[in-house]
Structure formats: C-alpha cells, structure tokens
C-alpha positions as MATLAB code, in Angstrom:
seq = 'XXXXXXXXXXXXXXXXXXXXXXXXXXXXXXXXXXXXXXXXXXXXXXXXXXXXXXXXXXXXXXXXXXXXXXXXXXXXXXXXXXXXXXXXXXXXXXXXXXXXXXXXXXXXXXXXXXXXXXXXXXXXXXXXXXXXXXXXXXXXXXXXXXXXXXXXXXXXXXXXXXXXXXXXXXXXXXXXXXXXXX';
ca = [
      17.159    2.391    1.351;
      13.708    4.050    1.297;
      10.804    2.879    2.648;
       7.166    4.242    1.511;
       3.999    3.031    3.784;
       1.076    3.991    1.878;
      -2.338    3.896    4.456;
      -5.511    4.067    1.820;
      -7.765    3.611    4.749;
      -9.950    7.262    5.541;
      -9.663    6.168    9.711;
      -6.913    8.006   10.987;
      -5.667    5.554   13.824;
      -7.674    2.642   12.739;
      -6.003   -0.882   11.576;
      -4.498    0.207    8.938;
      -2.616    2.398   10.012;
      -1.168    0.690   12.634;
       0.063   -1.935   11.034;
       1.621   -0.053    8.010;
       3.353    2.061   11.018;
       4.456   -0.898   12.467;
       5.933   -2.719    9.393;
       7.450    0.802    8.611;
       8.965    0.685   12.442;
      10.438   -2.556   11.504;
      12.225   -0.953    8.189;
      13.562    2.141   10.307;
      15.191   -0.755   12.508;
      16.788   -2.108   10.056;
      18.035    1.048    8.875;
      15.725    2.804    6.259;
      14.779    5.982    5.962;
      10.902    5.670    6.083;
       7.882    7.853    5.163;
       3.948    7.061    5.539;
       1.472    8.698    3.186;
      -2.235    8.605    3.974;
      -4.081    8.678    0.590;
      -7.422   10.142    2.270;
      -5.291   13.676    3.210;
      -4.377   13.605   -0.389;
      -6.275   15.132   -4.133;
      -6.369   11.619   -5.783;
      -8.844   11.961   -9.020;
      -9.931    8.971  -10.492;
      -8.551    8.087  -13.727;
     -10.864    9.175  -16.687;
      -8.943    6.541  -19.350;
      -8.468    9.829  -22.023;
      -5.268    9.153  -22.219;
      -3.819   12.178  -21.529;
      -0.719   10.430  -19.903;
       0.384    8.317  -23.015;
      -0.082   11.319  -25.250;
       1.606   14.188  -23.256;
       3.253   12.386  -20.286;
       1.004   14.186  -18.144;
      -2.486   13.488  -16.383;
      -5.163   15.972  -17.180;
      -5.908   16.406  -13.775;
      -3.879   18.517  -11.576;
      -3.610   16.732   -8.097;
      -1.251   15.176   -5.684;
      -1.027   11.767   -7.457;
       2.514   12.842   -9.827;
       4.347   13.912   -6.586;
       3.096    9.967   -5.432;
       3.961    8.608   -7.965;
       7.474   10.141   -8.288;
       7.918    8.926   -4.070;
       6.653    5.566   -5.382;
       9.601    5.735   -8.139;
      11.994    7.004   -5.545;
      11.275    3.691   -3.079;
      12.706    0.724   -2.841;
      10.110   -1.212   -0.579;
       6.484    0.043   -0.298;
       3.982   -0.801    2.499;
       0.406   -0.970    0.876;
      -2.477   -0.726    3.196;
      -6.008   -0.990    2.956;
      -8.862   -2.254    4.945;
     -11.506   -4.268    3.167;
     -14.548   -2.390    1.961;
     -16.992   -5.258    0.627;
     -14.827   -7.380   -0.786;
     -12.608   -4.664   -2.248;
     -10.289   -2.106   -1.181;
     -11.174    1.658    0.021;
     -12.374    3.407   -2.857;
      -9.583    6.250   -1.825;
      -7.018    2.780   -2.718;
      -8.518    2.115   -5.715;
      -8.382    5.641   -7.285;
      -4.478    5.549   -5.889;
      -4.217    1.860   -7.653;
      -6.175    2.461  -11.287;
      -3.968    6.072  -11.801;
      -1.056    3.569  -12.018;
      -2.009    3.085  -15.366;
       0.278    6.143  -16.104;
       3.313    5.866  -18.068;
       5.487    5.901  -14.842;
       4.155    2.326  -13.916;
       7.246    1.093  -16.146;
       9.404    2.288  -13.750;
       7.893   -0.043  -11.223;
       9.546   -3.244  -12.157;
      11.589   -4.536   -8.916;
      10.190   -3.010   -6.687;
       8.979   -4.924   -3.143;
       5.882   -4.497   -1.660;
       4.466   -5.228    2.167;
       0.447   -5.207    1.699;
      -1.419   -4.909    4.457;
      -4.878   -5.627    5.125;
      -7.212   -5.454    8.322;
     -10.598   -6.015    7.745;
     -13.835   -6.391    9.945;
     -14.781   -9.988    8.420;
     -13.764  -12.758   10.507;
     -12.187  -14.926    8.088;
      -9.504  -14.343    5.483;
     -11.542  -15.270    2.855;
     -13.007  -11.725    2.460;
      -9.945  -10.344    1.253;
      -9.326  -12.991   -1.609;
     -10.262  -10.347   -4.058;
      -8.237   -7.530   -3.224;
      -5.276  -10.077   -3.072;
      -5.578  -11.781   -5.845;
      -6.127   -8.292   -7.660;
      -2.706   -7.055   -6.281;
      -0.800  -10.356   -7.166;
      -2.240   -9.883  -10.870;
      -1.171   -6.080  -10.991;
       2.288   -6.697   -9.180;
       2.459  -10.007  -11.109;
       1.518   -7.881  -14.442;
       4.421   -5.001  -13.401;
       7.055   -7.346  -12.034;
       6.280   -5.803   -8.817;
       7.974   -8.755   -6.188;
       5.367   -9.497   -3.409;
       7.532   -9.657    0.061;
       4.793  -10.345    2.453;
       1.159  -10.529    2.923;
      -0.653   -9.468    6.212;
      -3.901  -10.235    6.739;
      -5.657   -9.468    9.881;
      -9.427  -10.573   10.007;
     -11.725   -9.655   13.023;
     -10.437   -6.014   13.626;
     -13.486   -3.958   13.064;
     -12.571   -0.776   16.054;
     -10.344    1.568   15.072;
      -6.879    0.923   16.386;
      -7.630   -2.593   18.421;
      -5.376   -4.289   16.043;
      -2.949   -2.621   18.180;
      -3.905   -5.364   21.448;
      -2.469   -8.118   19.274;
       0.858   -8.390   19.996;
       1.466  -11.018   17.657;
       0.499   -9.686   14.809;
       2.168   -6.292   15.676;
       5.464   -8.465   15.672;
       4.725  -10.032   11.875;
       4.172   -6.861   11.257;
       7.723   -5.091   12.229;
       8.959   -8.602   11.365;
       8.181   -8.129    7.818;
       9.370   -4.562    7.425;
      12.855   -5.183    9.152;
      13.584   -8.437    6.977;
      12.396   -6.327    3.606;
      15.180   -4.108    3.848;
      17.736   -7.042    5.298;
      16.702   -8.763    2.547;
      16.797   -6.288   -0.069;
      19.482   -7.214   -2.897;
];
C-alpha cells in the first residue's frame, strides 16, 4: 500500500506539517510505504483553463505538477494538508487543487484521503469553506473522505506538536486508513 502526505503549507515545520507527518507515521505502522511532498519546494503553475490537457493530454506548462499527479495516481491513501489562509487554503494548495482539472483526475475515483487542517482561528468554523470545497471535489471525483482533522488555535509554527491528543488522532487516522483499506 502507498501512502502520499501532501503538506501545501510554505512553513517548513509548522502545523501542517506535523500533523501530515504524523498521520503518515501512523500509515508506516501499519505497514505502508509512505512519502511526504511539500508543494511550496515544488514548480506548481496555476492552471490557465486553455485546455491544453483535453486536447493533447498534456499541460502547456512544463513543471513538477505531471510527476504529482502520476504519485497521486500511484497512491492508494493521500494525506492532504493545508493551513487556513482567510477562509481558504494556501494559495500554493489551491494551484496543486485547480490543476486537477487535468484529464488524469479520472483516474482518481477510489481513492482515500486524510485532510488535514491547522489553522490560527480559534474555532472550527473558519475552515467550513475549505471543507466543504474538498467534500464537493472528492464528492464530484468519487474521491472517499477517511478522516477530517481539524486543529483550531495553532498559530506558531510546530506547537501543534505539544498536543498530544491530537498527535494521536492524527497517527490514529493514518494507521486505521491502511487497516481499513479494502
């Protein structure tokens, strides 16, 4: 079983990170082989809707997002992370999420998917958006939604990392993805 954790947050260390790392700890348990991918070292253009993809099966840009997108394909569980950014995910997440629109989305159907989301807003509330925008895409691409983690409150990098509880939902959810898995 493969494993992808996906970090779209541009603090190396910060919330994000740790919790994707800890959710992809909990997969390795369980016996995955795991891999983390942080989108801000990566060449992710934002989609320019020309359709390149649907006519030649290729993006007009040349960047990292094919070899993602193939590692995507390759995975049976990913671990989507991104901190909340008014409202909304990182804008290095949302490039990653709108170049989906390529042809290889199709070969997303059945796939699981972790998300993840620390954000500096003290209630849950502020991430409503970006949730209910990845239940409609997953929803849309028959993308199963394992697990939602929400962690409001963590604004310094890394202090996620004190709460031990959530650090356990976190590997909790990882290790009963793959257990789980069909």
């Amino acid at each position: 079983m493969q494993v992808l954790g996906i970090i779209g947050s541009p603090r190396i260390g910060g919330n994000t990170e740790v919790l994707v790392d800890e959710v992809l700890a909990g997969a390795k348990e369980a016996g995955a082989s795991v891999e983390q991918v942080v989108l801000n070292k990566l060449e992710i253009n934002p989609c320019q809707a020309c359709n390149s993809c649907y006519k030649t099966g290729h993006c007009m840009h040349k960047d990292d997002m094919p070899s993602l997108l193939e590692k995507m394909v390759q995975s049976d569980v990913w671990i989507l992370g991104t901190p909340i950014y008014w409202w909304g995910p990182t804008a290095q997440f949302k490039a990653f999420l709108d170049r989906w629109y390529h042809p290889k989305h199709q070969e997303f159907k059945g796939k699981k998917v972790i998300i993840v989301i620390p954000l500096g807003g003290g209630h849950e509330r502020y991430a409503r958006h970006t949730v209910g925008l990845l239940e409609d895409v997953f929803n849309y691409l028959n993308i199963e939604l394992v697990e939602t983690i929400l962690a409001p409150g963590y604004n310094r990098r890394g202090e996620v990392g004190k709460n031990t509880d959530l650090l356990k939902l976190a590997r909790k959810a990882g290790k009963e993805a793959v257990e789980n898995q069909d």
